[in-house]
C-alpha positions as CSV (number, residue, x, y, z in Angstrom):
1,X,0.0,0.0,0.0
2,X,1.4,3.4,-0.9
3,X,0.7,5.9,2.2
4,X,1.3,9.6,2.4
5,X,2.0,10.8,6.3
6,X,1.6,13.8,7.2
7,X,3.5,14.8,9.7
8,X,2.3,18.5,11.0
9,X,4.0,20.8,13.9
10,X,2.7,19.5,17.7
11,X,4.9,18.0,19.9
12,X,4.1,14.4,18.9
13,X,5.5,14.8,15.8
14,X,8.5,12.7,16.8
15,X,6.1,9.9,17.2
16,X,5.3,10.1,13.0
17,X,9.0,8.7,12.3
18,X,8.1,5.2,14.6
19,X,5.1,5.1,12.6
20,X,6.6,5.6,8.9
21,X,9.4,3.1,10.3
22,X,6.6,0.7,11.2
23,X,4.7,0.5,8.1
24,X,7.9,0.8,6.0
25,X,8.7,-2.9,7.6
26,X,5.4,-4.2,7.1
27,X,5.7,-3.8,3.5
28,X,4.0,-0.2,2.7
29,X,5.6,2.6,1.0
30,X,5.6,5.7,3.2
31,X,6.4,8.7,2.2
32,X,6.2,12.0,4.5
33,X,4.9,15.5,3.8
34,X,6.3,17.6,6.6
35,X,4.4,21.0,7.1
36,X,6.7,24.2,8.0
37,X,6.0,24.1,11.6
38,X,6.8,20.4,11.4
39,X,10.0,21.0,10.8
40,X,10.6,22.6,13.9
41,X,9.7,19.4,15.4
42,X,11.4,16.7,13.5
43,X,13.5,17.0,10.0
44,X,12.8,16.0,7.0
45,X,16.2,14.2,7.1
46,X,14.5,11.8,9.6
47,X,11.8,11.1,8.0
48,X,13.6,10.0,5.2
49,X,15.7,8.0,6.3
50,X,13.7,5.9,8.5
51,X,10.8,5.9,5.7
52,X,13.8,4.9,2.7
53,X,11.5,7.6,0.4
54,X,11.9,11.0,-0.1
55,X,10.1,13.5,2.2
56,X,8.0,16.6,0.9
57,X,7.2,19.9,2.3
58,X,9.2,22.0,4.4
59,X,12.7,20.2,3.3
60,X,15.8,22.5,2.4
61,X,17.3,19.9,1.6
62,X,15.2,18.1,-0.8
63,X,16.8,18.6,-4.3
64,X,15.9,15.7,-6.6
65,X,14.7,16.5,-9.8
66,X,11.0,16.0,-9.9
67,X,9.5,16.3,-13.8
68,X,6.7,18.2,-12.6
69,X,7.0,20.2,-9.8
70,X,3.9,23.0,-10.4
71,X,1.7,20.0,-9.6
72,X,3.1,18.3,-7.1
73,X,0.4,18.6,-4.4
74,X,-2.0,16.7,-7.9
75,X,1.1,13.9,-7.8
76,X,1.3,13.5,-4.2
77,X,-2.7,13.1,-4.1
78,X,-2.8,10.5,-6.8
79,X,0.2,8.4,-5.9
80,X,-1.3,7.9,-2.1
81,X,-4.0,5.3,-1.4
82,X,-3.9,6.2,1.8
83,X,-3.3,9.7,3.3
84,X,-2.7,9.4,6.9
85,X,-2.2,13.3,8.8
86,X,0.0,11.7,12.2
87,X,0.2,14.2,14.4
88,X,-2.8,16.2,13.3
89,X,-3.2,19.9,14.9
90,X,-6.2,22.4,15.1
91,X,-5.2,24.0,12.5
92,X,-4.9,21.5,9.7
93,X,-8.0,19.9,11.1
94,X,-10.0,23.2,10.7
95,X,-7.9,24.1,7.0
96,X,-9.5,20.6,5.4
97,X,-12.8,21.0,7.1
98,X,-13.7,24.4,5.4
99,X,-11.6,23.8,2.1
100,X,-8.4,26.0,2.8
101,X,-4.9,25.3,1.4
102,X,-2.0,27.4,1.4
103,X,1.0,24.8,1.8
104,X,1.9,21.4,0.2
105,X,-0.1,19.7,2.7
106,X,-3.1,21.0,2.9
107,X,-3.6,21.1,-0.9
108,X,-2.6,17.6,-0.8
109,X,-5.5,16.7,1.4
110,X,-8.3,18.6,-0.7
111,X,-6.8,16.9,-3.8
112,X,-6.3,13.5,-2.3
113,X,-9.2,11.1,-4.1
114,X,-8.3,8.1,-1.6
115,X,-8.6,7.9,1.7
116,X,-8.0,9.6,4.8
117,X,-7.3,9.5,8.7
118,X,-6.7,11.8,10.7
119,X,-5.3,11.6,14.5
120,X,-5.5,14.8,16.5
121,X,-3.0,15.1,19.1
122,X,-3.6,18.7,21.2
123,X,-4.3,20.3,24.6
124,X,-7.4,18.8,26.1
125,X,-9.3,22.2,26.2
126,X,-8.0,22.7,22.4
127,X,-10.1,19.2,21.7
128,X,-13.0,19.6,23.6
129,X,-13.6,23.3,22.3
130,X,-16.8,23.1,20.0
131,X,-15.3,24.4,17.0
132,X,-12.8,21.5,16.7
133,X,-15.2,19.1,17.1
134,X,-17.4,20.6,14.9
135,X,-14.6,20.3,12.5
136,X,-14.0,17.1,13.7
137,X,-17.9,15.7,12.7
138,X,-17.5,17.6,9.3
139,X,-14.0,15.6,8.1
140,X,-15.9,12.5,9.4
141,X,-19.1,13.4,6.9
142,X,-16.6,13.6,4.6
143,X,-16.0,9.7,5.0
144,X,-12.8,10.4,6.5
145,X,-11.6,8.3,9.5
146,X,-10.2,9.6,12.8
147,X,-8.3,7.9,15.6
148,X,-9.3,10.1,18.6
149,X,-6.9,11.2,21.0
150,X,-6.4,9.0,24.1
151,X,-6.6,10.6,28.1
152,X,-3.3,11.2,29.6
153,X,-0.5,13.7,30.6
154,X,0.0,16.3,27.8
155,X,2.9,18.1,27.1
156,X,1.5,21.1,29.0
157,X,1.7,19.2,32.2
158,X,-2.5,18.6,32.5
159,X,-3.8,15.4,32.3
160,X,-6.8,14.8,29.9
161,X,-8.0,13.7,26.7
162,X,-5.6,15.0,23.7
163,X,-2.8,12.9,24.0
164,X,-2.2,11.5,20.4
165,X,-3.5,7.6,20.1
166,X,-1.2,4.7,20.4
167,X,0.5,4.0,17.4
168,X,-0.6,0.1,16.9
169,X,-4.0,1.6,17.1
170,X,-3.1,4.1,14.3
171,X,-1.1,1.7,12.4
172,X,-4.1,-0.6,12.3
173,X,-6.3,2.0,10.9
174,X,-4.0,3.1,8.6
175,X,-4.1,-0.7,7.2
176,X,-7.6,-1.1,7.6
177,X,-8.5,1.8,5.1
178,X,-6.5,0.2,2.9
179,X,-8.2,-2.9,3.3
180,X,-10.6,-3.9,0.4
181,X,-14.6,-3.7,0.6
182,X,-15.8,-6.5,2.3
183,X,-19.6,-6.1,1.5
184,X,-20.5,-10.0,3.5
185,X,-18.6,-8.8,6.9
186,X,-19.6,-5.3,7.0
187,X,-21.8,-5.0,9.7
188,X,-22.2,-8.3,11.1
189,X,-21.9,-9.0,14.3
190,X,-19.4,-12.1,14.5
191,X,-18.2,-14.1,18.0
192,X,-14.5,-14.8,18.5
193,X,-13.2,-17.2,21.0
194,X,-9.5,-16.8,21.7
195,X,-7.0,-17.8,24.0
196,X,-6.1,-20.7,26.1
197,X,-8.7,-21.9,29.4
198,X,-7.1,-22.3,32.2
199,X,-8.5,-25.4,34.9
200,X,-7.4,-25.2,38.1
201,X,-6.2,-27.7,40.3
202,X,-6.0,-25.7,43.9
203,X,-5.2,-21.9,44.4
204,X,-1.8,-21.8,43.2
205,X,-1.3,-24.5,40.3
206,X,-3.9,-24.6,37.0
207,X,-4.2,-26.8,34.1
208,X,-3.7,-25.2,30.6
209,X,-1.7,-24.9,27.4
210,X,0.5,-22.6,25.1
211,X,-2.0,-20.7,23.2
212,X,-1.6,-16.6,24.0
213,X,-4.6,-15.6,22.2
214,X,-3.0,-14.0,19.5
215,X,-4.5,-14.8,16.9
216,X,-8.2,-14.6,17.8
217,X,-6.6,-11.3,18.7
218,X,-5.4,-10.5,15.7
219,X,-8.3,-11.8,13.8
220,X,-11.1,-9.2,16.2
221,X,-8.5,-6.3,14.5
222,X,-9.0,-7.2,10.9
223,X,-12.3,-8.4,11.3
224,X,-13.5,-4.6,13.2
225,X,-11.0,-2.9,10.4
226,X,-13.8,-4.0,7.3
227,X,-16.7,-2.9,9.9
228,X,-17.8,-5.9,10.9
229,X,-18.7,-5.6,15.1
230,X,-16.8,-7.7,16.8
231,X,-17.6,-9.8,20.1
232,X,-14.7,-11.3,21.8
233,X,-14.8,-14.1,24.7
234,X,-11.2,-13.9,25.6
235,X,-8.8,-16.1,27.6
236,X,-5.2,-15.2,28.8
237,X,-3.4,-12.6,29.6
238,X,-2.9,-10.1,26.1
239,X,-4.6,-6.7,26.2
240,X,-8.5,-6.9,24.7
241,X,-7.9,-4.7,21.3
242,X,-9.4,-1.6,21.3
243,X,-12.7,-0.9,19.4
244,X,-13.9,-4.6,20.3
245,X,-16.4,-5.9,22.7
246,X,-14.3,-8.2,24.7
247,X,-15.4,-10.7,27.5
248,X,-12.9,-12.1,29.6
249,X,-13.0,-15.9,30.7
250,X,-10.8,-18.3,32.9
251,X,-12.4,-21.6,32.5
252,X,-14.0,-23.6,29.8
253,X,-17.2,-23.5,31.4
254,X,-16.7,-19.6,31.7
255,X,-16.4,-19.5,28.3
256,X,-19.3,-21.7,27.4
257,X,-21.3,-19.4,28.8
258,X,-20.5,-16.3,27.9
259,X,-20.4,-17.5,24.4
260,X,-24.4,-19.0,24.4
261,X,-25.2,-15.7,25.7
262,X,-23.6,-14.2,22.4
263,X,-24.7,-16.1,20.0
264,X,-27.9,-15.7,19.2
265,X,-27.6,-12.3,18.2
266,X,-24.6,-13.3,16.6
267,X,-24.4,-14.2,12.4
268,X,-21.3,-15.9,13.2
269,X,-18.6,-17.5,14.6
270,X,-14.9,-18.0,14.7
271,X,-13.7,-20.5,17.2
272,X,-9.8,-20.1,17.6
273,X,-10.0,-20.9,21.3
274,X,-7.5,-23.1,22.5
275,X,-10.0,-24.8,25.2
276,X,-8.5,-27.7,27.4
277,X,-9.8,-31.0,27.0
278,X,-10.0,-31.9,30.5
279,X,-9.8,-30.2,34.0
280,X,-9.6,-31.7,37.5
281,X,-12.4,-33.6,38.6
282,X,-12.1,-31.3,41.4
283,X,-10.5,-28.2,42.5
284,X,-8.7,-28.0,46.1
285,X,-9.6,-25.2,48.4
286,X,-6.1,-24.9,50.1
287,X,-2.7,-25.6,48.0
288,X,-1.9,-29.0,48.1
289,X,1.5,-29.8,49.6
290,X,3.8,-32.1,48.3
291,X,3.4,-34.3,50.6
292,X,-0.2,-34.4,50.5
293,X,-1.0,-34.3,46.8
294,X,-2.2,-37.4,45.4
295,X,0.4,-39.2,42.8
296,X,-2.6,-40.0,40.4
297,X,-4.9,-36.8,39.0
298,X,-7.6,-37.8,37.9
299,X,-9.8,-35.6,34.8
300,X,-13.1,-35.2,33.4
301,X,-13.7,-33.8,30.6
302,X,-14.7,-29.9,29.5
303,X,-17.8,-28.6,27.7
304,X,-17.6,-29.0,23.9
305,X,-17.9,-25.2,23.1
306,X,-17.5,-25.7,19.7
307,X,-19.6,-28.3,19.2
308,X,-22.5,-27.2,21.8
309,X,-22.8,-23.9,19.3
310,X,-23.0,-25.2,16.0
311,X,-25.8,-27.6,17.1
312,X,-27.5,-24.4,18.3
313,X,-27.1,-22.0,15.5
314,X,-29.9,-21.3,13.4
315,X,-30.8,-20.6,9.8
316,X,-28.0,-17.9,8.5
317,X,-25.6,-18.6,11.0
318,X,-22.3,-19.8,10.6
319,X,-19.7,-21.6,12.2
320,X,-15.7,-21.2,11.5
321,X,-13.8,-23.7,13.6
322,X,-9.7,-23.7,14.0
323,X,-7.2,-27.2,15.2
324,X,-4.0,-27.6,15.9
325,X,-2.3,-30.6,15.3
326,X,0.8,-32.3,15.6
327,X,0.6,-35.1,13.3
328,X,-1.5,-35.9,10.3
329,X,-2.9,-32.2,10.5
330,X,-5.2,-32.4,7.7
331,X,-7.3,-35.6,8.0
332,X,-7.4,-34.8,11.6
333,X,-9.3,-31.2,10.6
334,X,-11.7,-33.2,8.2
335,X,-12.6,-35.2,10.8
336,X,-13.1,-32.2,13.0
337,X,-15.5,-30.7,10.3
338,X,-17.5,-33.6,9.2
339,X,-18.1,-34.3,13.7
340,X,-19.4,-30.6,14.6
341,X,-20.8,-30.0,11.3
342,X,-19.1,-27.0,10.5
343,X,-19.0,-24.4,7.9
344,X,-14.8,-24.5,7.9
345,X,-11.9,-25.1,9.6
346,X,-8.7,-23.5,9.5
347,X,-6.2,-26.1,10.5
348,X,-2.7,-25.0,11.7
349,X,0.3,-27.7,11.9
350,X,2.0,-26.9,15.0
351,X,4.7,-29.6,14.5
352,X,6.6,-26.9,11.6
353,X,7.1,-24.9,14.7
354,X,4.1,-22.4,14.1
355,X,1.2,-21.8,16.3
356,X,1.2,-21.0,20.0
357,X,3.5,-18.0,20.9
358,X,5.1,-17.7,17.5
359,X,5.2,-14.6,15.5
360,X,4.3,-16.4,12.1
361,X,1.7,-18.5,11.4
362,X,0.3,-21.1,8.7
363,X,-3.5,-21.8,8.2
364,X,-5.0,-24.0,5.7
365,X,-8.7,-23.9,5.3
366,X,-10.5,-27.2,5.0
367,X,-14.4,-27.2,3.8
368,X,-16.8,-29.9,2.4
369,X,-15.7,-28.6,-0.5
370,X,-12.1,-29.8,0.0
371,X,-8.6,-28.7,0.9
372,X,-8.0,-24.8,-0.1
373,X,-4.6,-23.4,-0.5
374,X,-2.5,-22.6,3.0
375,X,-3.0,-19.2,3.9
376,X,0.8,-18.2,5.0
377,X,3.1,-18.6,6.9
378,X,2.8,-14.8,7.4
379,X,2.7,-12.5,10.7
380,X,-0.6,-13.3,12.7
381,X,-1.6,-9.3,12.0
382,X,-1.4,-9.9,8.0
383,X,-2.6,-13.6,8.4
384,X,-5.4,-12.7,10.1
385,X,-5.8,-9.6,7.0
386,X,-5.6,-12.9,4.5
387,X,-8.4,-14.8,6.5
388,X,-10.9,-12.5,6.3
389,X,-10.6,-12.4,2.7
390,X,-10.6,-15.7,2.2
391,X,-13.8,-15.7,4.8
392,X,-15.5,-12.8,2.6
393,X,-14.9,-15.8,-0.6
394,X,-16.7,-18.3,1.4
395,X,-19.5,-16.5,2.4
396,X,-19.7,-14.6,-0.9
397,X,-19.9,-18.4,-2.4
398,X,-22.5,-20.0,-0.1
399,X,-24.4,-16.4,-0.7
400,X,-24.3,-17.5,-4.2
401,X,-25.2,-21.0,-3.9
């Protein structure tokens, strides 16, 4: 994805070169367009060098031949699928709103025929005053995104909201605009289950496995980024993503429940839950000592979450399961499919080293069908990016059929 950041003169313009840096690693090419008073901040030299493309604007030192340079602001605007404004002040907030340019950014922005986010960073009094936010609605009727500034302590000293957004969050929304239409996700409210359960045996020691959640995590982002709303039943211990309804569970009981509550109202559901098999058949009150604990433990079986919820759903609902497996991984899935009778199954084989706790990750998706190609091995943020789409195909197909 080509992306044009602008990079405008508050004090968390430093933040802007992490961000180009960032998204130059992830594959995108960045390229800055610093406005005067941005310069006083950070140089364009920076920007540059961190991005690996040139940056525009305020730049002395900028002397590459450019074959048209009376339109540059016309170039800039068509080159850029997305234009992201990182930090974004009062006063370029309030220059787009009411169609004012007088530097390379700003006629960049009312040129610019893709899209654009914008995240304000400013005092707190600055972003609650009603003319900002009045701007603020108008760039959004404009179908322009904004990643709102968070509540913290600002550079003035006071603590409030105006403190510029995290930048995963504004990384993902950068990506997310960039994301194709997704017209069979929009909207629809879809259940994730992510995470390992954990079964405990006394206070002190539980019963559970690798899984960090990451995925399911990873999957909620991509999934809110096409505007689909998201409802997350979440074990572990990773931060719930912002943006995303996200119910936090212990046990596979726990989890059972919270998720029968949610699915009704839900169209459907993507189980990549790591759920333990078994628990304790009981769970001490006191921690067992070494020399009391008993040399045999003894396990019952959990609640089949998976399968409990597809042999609820009703007409129009649909069920996207997820396995791990050691050894033959894909007869294994087809098994799993043909059992719970679901709609998929993305099967990940975890003896190549990928799965739990991993950065990278291989899925291959399994239907009735038969076998589609591996999705992967990518990161789990752009995997997750690749499942939807391939999610979007298989709903667009039984839409179809």
């Amino acid at each position: 994805m080509k992306i044009l950041l602008g990079v405008t003169g508050g004090i968390a313009a430093y933040k802007a070169a992490d961000l180009g840096r960032s998204l130059a690693k992830r594959g995108h090419t960045v390229r800055c367009c610093l406005t005067e008073a941005g310069s006083r901040f950070i140089t364009p030299l920076t920007l540059a060098t961190l991005t690996g493309e040139p940056c525009f604007g305020a730049n002395p030192d900028y002397h590459e031949w450019r074959p048209n340079p009376r339109v540059e602001h016309v170039d800039l605007a068509r080159w850029a699928d997305v234009v992201a404004v990182v930090p974004a002040t009062a006063d370029i907030l309030g220059k787009t709103a009411n169609g004012l340019a007088d530097d390379l950014l700003s006629t960049v922005l009312l040129a610019a025929t893709g899209r654009i986010l914008w995240a304000p960073a400013m005092n707190k009094a600055m972003w609650a005053h009603p003319a900002v936010q009045a701007n603020v609605a108008r760039l959004r009727s404009f179908g322009h995104g904004i990643v709102e500034p968070i509540e913290g302590l600002l550079a003035c000293g006071e603590e409030g909201t105006g403190k510029l957004a995290d930048l995963d969050d504004i990384l993902e929304a950068i990506e997310a605009l960039g994301l194709p239409e997704r017209p069979h996700l929009k909207g629809a409210r879809i259940l994730i289950t992510a995470g390992p359960t954990r079964e405990d045996l006394d206070p002190v020691r539980t019963l559970t496995n690798r899984s960090t959640g990451a995925m399911g995590i990873a999957l909620a982002k991509a999934l809110r980024g096409v505007g689909a709303q998201v409802d997350l039943v979440l074990g572990g211990d990773l931060p719930a993503p912002r943006g995303v309804t996200t119910i936090r569970v212990r046990s596979a009981q726990e989890m059972l429940e919270a998720c029968q509550r949610l699915w009704p109202g839900c169209q459907g559901l993507i189980a990549s839950a790591a759920v333990a098999d078994q628990r304790p058949e009981g769970c001490a009150a006191e921690k067992v000592k070494k020399q009391e604990g008993p040399e045999t433990l003894v396990l019952v079986r959990t609640p089949d979450i998976l399968g409990a919820l597809a042999a609820s759903r009703k007409p129009g609902q649909w069920v996207v399961g997820f396995a791990a497996e050691s050894e033959h991984h894909v007869a294994h899935a087809q098994g799993k499919l043909a059992r719970k009778g679901l709609d998929a199954i993305l099967v990940n084989d975890i003896s190549q080293g990928r799965g739990f706790g991993a950065q990278a990750n291989q899925l291959t998706p399994i239907t009735a069908s038969g076998i589609g190609q591996p999705l992967g091995p990518l990161p789990k943020e752009r995997l997750a990016i690749a499942v939807v789409a391939w999610l979007e195909d298989l709903l667009g197909a039984q839409n179809a059929g």
